[in-house]
N, C-alpha and C positions, 0 to 999 in steps of 0.2 A: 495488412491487418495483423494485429499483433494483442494477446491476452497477458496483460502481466500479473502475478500472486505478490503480493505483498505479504510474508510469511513470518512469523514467531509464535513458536510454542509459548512463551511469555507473556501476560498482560502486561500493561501499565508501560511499554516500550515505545509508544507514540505512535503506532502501527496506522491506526485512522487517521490520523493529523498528518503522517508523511503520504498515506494514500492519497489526500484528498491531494498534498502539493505538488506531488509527482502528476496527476493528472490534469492542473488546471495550469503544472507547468508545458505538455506534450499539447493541450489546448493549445497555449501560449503561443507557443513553437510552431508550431505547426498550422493550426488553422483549421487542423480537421476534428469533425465533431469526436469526443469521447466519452466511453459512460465508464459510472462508476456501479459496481455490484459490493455488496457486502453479505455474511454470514451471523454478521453478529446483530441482534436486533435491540441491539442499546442506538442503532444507529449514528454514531457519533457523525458521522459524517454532514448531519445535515446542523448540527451544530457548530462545527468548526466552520460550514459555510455560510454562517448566519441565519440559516432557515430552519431552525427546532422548529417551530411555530405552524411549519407546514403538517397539514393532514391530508394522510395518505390511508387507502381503505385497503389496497392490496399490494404483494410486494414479491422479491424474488420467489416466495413458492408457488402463488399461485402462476408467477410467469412460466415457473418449471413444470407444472401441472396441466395449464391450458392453454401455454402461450399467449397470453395478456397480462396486464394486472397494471398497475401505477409505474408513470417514469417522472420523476422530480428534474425541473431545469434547476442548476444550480448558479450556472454563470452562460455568458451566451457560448452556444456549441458541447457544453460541458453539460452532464447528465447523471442522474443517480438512483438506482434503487433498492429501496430501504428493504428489509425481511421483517416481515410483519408475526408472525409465528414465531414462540419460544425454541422452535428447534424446526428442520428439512423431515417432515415426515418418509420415510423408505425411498428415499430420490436416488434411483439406478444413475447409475455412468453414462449410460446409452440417452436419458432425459436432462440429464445436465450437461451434455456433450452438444445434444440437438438446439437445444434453447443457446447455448454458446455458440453455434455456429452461424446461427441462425441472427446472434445479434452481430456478427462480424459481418453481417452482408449489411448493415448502420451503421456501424460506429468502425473508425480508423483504428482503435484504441480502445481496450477494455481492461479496467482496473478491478482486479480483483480484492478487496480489506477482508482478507484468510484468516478467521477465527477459529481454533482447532475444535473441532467436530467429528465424531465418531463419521469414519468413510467420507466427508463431502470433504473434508481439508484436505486428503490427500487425494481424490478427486480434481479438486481446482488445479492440486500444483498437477496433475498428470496432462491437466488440457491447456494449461499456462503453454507461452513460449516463454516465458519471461520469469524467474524467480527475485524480487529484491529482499533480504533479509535487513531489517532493522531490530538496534536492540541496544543494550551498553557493552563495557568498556567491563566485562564483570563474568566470571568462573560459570554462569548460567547461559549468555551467551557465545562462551566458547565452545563450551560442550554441544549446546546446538546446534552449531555452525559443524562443527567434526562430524557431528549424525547426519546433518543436512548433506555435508559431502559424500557419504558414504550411500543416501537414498536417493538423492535429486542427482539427473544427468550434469555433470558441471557446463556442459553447453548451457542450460538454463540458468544456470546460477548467477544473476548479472552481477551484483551489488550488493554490500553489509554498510549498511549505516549507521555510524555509531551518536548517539545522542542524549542529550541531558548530560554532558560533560562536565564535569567540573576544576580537572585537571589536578586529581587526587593523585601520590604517587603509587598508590592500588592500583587504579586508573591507567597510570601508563603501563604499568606491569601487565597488565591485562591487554592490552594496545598492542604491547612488543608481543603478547604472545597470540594475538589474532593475526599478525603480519607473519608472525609465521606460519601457523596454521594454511595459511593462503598462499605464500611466495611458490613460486612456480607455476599459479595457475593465472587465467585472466582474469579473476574478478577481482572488482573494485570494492578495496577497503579505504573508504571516506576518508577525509579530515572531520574529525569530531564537531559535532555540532554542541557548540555549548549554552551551556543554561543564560538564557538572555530573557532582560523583563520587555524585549519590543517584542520578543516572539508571544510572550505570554498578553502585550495588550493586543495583538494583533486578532489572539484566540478570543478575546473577551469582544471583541469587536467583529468576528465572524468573519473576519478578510482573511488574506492567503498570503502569502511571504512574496509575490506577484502582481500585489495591489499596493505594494507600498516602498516610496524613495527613499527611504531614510540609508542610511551608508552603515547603520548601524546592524542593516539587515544584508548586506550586501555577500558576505561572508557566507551566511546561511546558504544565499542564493548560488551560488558558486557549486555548494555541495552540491544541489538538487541539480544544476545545470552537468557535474560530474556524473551523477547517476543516469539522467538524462539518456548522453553521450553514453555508457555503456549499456542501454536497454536498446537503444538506436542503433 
């Protein structure tokens, strides 16, 4: 059983869209059910999987609260739930720890879409085994990445995914200087994912980089298969 955080201090880095592919990718793989949890209650998640539309009346806080509440099927074995509430009202360590344990006796796999939040974001990454950082090619997330090494155990730190690439020579400056920042330890700094319009019909179409042959996705899939293998 294994909890992974999917982490950036940053919006706008594709944090939801790589949660959902990493999970319906370890689905994929494997066979054994997984869920998906998130903190942010824009819910993106159920949009990238084509299911906005769904209504859900209770959601991660009431789970944390009473242990019950709403679980969305997203794809078969795959699982999601949304946070219904603009914020975790007082959620101790000791109730978000028991409800995560608790969901590890279900699910092979628990993906965490780490939205920073006063105390629960750094909460998730403490009960994670698994840290993957996504983000760009850019002076914001390098700096996080140096902070993140200095607070996160590097045993947890699996993965930095770089994406929305566009192969600016900023971009590679930034590149050369995340390879450094990393060299000597084991995690995995990506081949950049770059700006591609099948990833964008794919989002418009609520599919997964998982549901579709096109060769022109093949690339992408490779990363996600790379992170994979280092969460694994």
């Amino acid at each position: 059983m294994q909890v992974i955080a999917i982490k950036n201090n940053k919006g706008g880095v594709g944090k939801s869209w790589m949660t959902l592919q990493l999970a319906h990718g370890l689905q994929y793989l494997s066979g054994e059910d997984v869920l998906i949890i998130t903190s942010d209650n824009q819910n993106n998640i159920l949009e990238y999987a084509g299911m906005e539309k769904v209504e859900t009346s209770t959601g991660l806080e009431n789970w944390i609260k009473t242990g019950t509440g709403d679980v969305v099927r997203l794809r078969e074995k795959l699982y999601f739930i949304p946070l219904k509430a603009s914020h975790i009202n007082s959620a101790s360590k000791e109730k978000l720890s028991q409800f995560i344990n608790n969901m590890r006796s279900k699910y092979k796999y628990i993906l965490i879409d780490s939205t920073p939040m006063i105390g629960i974001d750094q909460i998730f990454v403490d009960l994670a085994d698994k840290v993957v950082v996504p983000g760009f090619a850019d002076k914001v997330t390098i700096n996080s990445i140096t902070a993140m090494l200095e607070n996160i155990e590097l045993s947890k730190l699996s993965a930095v995914v770089i994406n929305k690439w566009t192969k600016t020579a900023k971009e590679k400056e930034y590149y050369r200087g995340l390879e450094e920042v990393l060299k000597g330890s084991d995690i995995l700094l990506t081949v950049p994912i770059s700006q591609s319009a099948i990833i964008g019909k794919l989002i418009d179409e609520g599919k997964t980089i998982w549901e579709c042959n096109s060769k022109r996705v093949e690339a992408t899939q490779e990363v996600f298969k790379a992170v994979l293998e280092a969460i694994l």
